[in-house]
C-alpha positions in Angstrom: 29.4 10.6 -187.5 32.0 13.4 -186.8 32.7 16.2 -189.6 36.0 14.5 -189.4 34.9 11.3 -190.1 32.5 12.5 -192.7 35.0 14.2 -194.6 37.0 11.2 -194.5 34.9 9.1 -195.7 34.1 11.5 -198.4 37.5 11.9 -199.9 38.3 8.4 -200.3 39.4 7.4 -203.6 37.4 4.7 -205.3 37.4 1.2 -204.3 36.9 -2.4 -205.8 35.7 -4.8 -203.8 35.2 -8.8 -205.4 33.1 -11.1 -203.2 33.0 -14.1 -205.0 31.8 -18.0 -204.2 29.2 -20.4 -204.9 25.8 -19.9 -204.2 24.2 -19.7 -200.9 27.7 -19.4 -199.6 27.3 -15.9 -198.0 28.1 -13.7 -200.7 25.4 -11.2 -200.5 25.0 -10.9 -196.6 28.7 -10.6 -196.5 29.4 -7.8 -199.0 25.9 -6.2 -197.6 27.4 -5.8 -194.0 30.7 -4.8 -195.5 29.2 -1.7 -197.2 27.3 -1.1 -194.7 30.3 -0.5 -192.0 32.8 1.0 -194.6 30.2 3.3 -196.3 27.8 4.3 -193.6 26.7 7.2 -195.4 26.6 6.0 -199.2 23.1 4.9 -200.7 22.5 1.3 -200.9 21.1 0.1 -204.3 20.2 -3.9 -205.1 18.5 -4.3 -208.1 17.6 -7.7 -206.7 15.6 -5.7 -203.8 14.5 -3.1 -206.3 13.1 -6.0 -208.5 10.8 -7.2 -205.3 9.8 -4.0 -204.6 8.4 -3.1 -208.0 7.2 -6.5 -208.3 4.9 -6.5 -205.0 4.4 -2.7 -205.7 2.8 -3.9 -209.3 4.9 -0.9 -210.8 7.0 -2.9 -213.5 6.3 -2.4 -217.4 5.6 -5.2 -219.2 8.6 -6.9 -220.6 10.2 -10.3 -221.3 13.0 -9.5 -218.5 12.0 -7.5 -215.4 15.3 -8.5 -214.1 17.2 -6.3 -216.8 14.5 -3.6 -216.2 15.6 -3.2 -212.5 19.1 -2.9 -213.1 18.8 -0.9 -215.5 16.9 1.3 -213.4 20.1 0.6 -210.9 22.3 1.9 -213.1 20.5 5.2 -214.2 20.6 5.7 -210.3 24.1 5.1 -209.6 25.1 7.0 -212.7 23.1 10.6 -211.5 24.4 9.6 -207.9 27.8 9.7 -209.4 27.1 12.6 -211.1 25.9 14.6 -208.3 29.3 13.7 -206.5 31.2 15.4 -208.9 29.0 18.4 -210.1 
């Protein structure tokens, strides 16, 4: 990627993007491959993916609802992310 193109990319104002559908309709590779193209450079996070990892890894706490857990630790992550963008 260019310095052009970087600084393009990094001046972008926010953007909303809705997939929506039932399941096993696409959703997830589809919004996966869009974020990928329009936001080469942006961190990917998937709490679903997280969850596997932690779960294979053996690295969750106990608790009634490891999926909670991991998106919670998703959105700690995006938050300082976020943060770091504007500091």
């Amino acid at each position: 990627m260019t310095p052009a193109e970087l600084a393009a990319v990094a001046t972008r104002p926010p953007e909303l993007v809705l997939v929506a559908g039932p399941n096993g309709s696409g959703k997830s590779t589809i919004a996966e491959a869009y974020v990928h193209q329009r936001f080469p450079l942006v961190p990917k996070i998937n709490a679903d993916r997280l969850l596997l990892a932690l779960q294979r890894a053996n690295a969750l706490e106990p608790t009634p609802n490891p999926a909670l857990q991991a998106a919670q630790m998703v959105d700690v992550t995006a938050t300082c992310l976020a943060l770091l963008h504007v500091a």
